[in-house]
C-alpha positions in Angstrom: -62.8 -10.7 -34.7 -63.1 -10.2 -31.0 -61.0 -13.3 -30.4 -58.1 -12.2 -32.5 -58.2 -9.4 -30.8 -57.9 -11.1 -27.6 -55.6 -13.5 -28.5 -53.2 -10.7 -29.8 -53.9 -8.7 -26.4 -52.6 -11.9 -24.7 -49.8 -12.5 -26.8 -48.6 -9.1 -26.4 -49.2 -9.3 -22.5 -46.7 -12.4 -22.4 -43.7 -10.6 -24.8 -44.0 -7.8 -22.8 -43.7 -9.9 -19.5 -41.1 -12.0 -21.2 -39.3 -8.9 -21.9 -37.0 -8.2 -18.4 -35.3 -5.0 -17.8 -32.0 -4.1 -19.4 -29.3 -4.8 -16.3 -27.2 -1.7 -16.0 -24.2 -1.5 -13.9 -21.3 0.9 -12.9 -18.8 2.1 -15.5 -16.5 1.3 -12.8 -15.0 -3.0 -13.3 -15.8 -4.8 -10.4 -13.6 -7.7 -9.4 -13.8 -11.3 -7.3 -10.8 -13.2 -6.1 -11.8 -16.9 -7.1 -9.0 -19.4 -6.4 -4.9 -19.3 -6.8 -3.4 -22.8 -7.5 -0.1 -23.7 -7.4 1.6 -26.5 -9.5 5.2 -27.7 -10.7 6.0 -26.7 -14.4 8.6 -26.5 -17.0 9.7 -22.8 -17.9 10.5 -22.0 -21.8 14.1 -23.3 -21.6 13.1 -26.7 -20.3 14.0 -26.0 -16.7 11.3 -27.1 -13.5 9.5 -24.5 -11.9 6.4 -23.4 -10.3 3.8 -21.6 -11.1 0.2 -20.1 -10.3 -2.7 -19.7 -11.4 -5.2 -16.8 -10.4 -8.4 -17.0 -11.4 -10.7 -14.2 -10.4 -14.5 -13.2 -11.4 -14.8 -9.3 -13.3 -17.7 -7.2 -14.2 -18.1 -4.3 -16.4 -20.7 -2.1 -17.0 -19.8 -0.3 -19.7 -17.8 -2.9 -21.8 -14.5 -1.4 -22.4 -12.1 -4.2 -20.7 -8.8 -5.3 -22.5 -5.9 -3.9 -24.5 -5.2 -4.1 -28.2 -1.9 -6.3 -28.5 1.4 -3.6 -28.1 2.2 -1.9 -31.0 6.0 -2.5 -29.7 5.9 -5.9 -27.8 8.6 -5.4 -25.3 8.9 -2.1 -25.1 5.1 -1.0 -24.4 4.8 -1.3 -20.7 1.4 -0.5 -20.3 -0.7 -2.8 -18.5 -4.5 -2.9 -17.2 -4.1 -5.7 -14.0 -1.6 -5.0 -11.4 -0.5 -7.0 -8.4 1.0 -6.5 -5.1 2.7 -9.1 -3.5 3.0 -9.8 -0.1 5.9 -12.2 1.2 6.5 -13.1 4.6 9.2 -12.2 6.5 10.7 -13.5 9.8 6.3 -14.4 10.5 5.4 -11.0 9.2 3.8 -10.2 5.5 5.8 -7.7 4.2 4.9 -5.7 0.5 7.6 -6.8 -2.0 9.6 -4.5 -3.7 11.0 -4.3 -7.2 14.2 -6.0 -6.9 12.9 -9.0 -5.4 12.6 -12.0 -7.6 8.9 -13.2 -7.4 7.7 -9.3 -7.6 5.4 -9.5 -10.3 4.8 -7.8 -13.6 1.9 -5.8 -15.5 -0.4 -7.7 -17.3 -2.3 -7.1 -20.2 -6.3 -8.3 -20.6 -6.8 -9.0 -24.2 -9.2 -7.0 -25.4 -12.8 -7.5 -25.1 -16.0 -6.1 -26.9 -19.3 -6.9 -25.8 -21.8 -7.9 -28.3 -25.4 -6.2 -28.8 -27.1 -4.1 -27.5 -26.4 -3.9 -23.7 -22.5 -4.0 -23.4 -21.8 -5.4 -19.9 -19.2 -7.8 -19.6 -19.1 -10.3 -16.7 -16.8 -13.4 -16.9 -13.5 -15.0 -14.9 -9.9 -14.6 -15.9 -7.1 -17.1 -15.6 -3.5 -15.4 -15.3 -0.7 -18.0 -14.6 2.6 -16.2 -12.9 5.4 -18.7 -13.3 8.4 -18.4 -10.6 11.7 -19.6 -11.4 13.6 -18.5 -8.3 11.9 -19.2 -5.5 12.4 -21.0 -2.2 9.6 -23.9 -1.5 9.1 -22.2 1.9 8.0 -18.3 0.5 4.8 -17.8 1.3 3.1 -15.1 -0.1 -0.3 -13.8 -1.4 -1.2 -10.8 -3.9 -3.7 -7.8 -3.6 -4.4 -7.1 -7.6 -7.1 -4.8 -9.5 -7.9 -4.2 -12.9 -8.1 -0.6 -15.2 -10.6 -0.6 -18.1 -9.9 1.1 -21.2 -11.6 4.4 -19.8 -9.0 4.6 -16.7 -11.7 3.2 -14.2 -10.0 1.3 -11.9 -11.7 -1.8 -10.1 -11.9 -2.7 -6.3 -9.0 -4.4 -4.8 -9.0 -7.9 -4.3 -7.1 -10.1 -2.6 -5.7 -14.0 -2.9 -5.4 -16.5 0.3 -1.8 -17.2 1.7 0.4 -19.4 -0.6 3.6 -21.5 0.0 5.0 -21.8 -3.2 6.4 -25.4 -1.9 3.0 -26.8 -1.7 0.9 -27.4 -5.0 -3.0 -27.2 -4.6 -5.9 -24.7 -4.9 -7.1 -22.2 -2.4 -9.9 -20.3 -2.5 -11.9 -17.2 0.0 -13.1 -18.7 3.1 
């Protein structure tokens, strides 16, 4: 009898040990840049292009990242990750405005639900940006955040310096 009691003492030691603490974070999404490639493509009509790829690390503590699809697809112009470009201009980078024709648009991060019990979401996102009149020399880069579901809005992050004429990967230094 004693050693059953024992044994379940120790067996109950080691589950409990086993057993780490839940991991909370902020409600707040938390963002990393990662790397931005750029590569030659073909747009939808058939045409060559270019295009990039961001790829960038998120956290969520309370697990309310993404977007149902629009209930009106082209005419629902909400969004939840936003980007500022950046082109250089006579040596100088310069913020982009609407009319120019790599400013970029909304995007939408499907939505995402968090399984179990503890509903933090960490992961990366790939968004590719295709550019279709563009100069091989523009150089640019993008600041970009995220907004979850409950209008908490991420840090800002930031991409490394691009030249839209040179394919290849950059990453933070």
């Amino acid at each position: 009898m004693k050693k059953a009691v024992i044994i379940t003492v120790i067996v109950a030691a080691v589950m409990l040990g086993s057993c780490g603490s839940i991991e909370t974070l902020p409600p707040e999404p938390m963002i990393e840049f990662r790397t931005f490639t750029v590569y030659d493509s073909i747009d939808i009509l058939g045409n060559p292009a270019k295009a990039g790829k961001l790829t960038f690390y998120f956290e969520d503590g309370d697990g309310d990242l993404g977007l149902d699809p629009p209930q009106n697809p082209g005419t629902d112009p909400s969004g939840n990750l936003f980007l500022r470009l950046y082109r250089k201009t006579d040596g100088v980078f310069e913020l982009a405005g609407p009319s120019d024709p790599l400013y970029p648009s909304e995007y939408r991060i499907p939505y995402i639900e968090a399984e179990g019990q503890n509903k933090i979401l960490k992961g990366t996102i790939d968004v590719t940006l295709m550019y279709l009149l563009y100069n091989a020399s523009d150089t640019l880069y993008y600041d970009f955040w995220i907004r979850d579901r409950g209008g908490n809005e991420s840090n800002t992050a930031t991409t490394c310096v691009v030249v839209l004429g040179e394919n290849g990967t950059c990453s933070p230094e």
